[in-house]
C-alpha positions in Angstrom: 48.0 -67.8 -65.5 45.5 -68.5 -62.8 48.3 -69.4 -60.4 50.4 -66.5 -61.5 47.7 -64.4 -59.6 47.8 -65.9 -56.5 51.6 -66.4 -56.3 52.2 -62.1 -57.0 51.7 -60.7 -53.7 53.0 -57.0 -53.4 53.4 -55.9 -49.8 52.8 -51.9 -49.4 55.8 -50.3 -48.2 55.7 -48.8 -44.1 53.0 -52.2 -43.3 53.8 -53.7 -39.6 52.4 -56.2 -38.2 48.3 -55.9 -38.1 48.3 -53.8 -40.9 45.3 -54.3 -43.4 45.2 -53.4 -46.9 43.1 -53.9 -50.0 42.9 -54.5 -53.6 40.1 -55.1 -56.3 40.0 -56.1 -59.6 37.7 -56.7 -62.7 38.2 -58.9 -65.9 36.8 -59.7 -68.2 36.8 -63.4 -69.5 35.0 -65.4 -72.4 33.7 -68.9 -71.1 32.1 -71.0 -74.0 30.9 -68.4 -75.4 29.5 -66.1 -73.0 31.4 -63.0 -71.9 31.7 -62.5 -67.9 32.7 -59.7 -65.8 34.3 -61.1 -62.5 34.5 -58.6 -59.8 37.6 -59.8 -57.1 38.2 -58.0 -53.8 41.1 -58.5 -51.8 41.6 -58.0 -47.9 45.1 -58.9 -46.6 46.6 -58.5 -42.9 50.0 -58.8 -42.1 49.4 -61.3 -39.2 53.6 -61.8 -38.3 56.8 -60.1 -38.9 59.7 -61.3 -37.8 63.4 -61.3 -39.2 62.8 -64.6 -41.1 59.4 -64.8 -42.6 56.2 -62.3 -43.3 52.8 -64.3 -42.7 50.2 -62.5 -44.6 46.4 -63.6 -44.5 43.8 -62.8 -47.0 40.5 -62.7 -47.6 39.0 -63.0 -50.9 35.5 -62.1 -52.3 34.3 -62.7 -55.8 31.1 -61.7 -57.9 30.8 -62.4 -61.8 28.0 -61.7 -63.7 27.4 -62.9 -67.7 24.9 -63.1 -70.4 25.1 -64.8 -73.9 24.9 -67.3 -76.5 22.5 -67.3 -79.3 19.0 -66.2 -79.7 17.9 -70.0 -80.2 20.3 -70.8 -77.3 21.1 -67.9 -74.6 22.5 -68.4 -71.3 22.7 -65.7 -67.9 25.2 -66.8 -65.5 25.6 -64.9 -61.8 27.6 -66.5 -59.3 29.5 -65.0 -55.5 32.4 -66.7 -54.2 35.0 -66.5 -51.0 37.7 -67.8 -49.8 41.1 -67.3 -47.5 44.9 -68.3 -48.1 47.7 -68.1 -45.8 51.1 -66.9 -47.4 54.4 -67.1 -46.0 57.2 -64.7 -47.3 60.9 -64.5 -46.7 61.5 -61.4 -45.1 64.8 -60.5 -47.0 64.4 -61.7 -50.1 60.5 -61.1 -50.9 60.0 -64.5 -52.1 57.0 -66.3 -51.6 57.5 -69.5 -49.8 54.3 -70.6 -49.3 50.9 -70.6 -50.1 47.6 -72.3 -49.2 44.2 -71.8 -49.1 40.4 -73.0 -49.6 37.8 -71.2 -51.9 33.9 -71.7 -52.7 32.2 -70.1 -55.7 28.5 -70.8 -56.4 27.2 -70.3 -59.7 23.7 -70.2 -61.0 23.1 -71.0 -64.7 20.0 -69.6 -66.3 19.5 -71.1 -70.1 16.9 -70.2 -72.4 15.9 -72.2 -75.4 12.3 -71.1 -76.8 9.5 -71.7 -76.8 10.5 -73.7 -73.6 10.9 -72.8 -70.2 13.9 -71.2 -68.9 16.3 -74.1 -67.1 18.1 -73.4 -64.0 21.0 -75.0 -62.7 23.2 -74.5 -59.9 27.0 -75.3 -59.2 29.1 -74.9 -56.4 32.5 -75.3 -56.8 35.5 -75.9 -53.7 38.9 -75.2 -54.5 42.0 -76.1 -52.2 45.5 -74.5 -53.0 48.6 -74.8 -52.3 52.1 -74.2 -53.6 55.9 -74.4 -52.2 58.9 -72.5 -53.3 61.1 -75.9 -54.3 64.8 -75.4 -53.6 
């Protein structure tokens, strides 16, 4: 499903090249237990237009925010991410025929067991896509 969202690009209809648009979303997922709200913003550019093929850029924030668990075991998660991709479209059809990208998210993990002391830990995560129409 994760791939499914990076592989449905919509183009707004009257774009030419250099045009900018934007789109946002929120979900809300469950990871081991503790709910998170992740907060994606979308910039795209139609960078090249030609007969052939649509090249559209984007940029991609991300902020998700979580807190639960148990009250002998509770965790707080906060983490920001970015990243670009580079798509490439055929002009007729609409198809994507390409797609690749990098992406960073860092996360901070807060957990609290009592009567300890809160641990902390911190990820950061690097993502590479990429994906080809096959023929």
């Amino acid at each position: 499903m994760q791939l499914a969202r990076e592989l449905m690009v919509r183009i707004p209809d009257g774009v030419v090249e250099g045009s900018q648009w934007r789109d946002s979303t929120v979900t809300l997922v469950c990871r081991n237990g503790v709910p998170l709200t992740v907060y994606t913003t979308t910039r795209s550019t139609l960078t090249t237009m030609s007969r052939e093929t649509l090249i559209v850029t984007r940029e991609l924030r991300t902020a998700l925010e979580g807190k639960g668990g148990a009250a002998f075991r509770a965790f707080e998660v906060a983490g920001t991410g970015s990243g670009s991709q580079r798509l490439e479209i055929a002009a007729l059809t609409g198809i994507l025929e390409k797609l690749s990208g990098t992406s960073t998210l860092a996360l901070q993990v807060v957990e609290r067991i009592p009567p300890g002391s809160p641990r902390s830990q911190q990820v950061l995560q690097q993502v590479e896509i990429r994906a080809e129409r096959r023929r």
